[in-house]
C-alpha positions in Angstrom: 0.0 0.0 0.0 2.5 2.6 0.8 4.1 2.1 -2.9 0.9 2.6 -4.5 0.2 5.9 -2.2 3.8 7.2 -3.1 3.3 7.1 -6.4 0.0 8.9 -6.5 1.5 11.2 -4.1 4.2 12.0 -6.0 1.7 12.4 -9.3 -0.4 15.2 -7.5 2.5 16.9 -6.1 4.2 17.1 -10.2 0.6 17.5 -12.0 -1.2 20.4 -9.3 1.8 21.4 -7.7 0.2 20.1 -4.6 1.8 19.2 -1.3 0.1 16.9 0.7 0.6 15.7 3.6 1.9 12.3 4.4 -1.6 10.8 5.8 -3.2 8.3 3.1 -6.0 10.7 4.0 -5.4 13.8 2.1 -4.6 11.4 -0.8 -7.9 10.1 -1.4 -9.7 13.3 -0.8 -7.6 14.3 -3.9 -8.6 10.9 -5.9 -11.9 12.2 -7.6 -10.3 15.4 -8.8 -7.1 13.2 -10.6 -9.3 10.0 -11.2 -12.0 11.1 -13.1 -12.3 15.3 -13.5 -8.4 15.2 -14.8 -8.5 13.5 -18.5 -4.8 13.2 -18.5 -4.0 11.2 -14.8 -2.1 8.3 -17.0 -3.3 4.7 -16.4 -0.3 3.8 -13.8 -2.0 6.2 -11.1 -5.1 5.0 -11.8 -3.9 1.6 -11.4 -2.0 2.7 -7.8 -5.8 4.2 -7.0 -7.6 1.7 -7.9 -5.4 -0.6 -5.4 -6.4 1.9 -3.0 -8.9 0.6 -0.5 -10.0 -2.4 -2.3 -12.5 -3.1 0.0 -14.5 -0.7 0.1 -14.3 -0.5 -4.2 -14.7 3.4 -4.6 -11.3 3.8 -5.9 -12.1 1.1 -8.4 -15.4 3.2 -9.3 -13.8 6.2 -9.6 -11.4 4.8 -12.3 -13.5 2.5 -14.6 -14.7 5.8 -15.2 -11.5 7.6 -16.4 -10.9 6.9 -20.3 -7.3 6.0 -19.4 -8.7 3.3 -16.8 -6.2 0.1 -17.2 -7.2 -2.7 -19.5 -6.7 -4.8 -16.2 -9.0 -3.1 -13.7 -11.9 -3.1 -16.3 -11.7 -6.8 -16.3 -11.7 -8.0 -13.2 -14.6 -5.1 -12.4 -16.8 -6.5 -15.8 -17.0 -9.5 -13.3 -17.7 -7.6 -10.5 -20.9 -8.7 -8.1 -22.4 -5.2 -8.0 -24.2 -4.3 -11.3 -23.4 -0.3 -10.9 -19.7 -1.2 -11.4 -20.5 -4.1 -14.8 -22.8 -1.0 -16.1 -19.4 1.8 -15.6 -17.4 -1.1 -17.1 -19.6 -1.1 -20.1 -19.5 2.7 -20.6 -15.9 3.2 -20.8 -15.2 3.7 -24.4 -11.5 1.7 -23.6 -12.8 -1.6 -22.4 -11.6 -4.4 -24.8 -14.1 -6.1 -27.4 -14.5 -9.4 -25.8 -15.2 -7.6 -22.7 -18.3 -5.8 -23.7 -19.0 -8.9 -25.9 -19.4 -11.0 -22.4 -21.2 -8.1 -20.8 -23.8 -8.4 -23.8 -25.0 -11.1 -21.9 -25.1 -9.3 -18.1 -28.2 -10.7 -15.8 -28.8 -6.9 -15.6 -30.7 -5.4 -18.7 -28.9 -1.7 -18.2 -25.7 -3.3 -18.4 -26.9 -5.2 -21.9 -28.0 -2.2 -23.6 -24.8 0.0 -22.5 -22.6 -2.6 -23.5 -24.4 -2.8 -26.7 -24.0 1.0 -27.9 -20.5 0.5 -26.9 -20.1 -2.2 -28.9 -21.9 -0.2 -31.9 -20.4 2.6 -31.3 -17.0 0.7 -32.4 -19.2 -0.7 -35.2 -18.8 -4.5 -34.0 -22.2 -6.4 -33.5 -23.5 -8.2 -30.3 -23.7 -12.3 -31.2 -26.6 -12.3 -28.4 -29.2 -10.5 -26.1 -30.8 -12.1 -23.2 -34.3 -10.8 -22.4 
């Protein structure tokens, strides 16, 4: 934990020319500002966030949101048991084909139709809709 919180300390201090504190604290109050208003946080801090308090999985929210969320992360959250996180998983214009192709098929019908226009939105076809 302290290497990932190094890293995304070191990010904010370079990027916003902010000094925080050493608390883990005043790291994650920054998250939502670098993980999903910033367009440019690069996918190895959102990685270190996402590592962040696993538990709890609101780092891992906050970046299957970000367009440079890691390939990685948007994975293992397409399997994830709540259906809010498959549905952000399905938005994100960077999650991988066969992703989206498996989310097609989602128990939750939100999830289906998002992952649909993603799909079509990348003009590749869904193989199969459940009702």
């Amino acid at each position: 934990m302290d290497c990932e919180f190094d890293k995304i300390n070191e990010f904010l201090s370079q990027r916003f020319n902010i000094n925080t504190s050493t608390t883990e604290q005043d790291v994650i109050r920054l998250m939502h500002r670098v993980a999903v208003k910033d367009s440019d946080t690069p996918s190895y801090v959102l990685e270190s966030i996402s590592n962040m308090n696993r538990d709890e999985g609101l780092c891992q929210f906050l970046v299957i949101q970000h367009r440079n969320a890691p390939e990685n992360i948007l994975r293992e959250c397409a399997k994830a048991e709540r259906s809010f996180m498959r549905l952000c998983v399905a938005k994100n214009p960077n999650t991988p084909m066969d992703v989206l192709r498996d989310l097609v098929n989602d128990p939750e019908f939100d999830v289906r139709v998002v992952a649909i226009d993603n799909l079509d939105s990348h003009n590749e076809h869904p193989t199969s809709l459940n009702s």
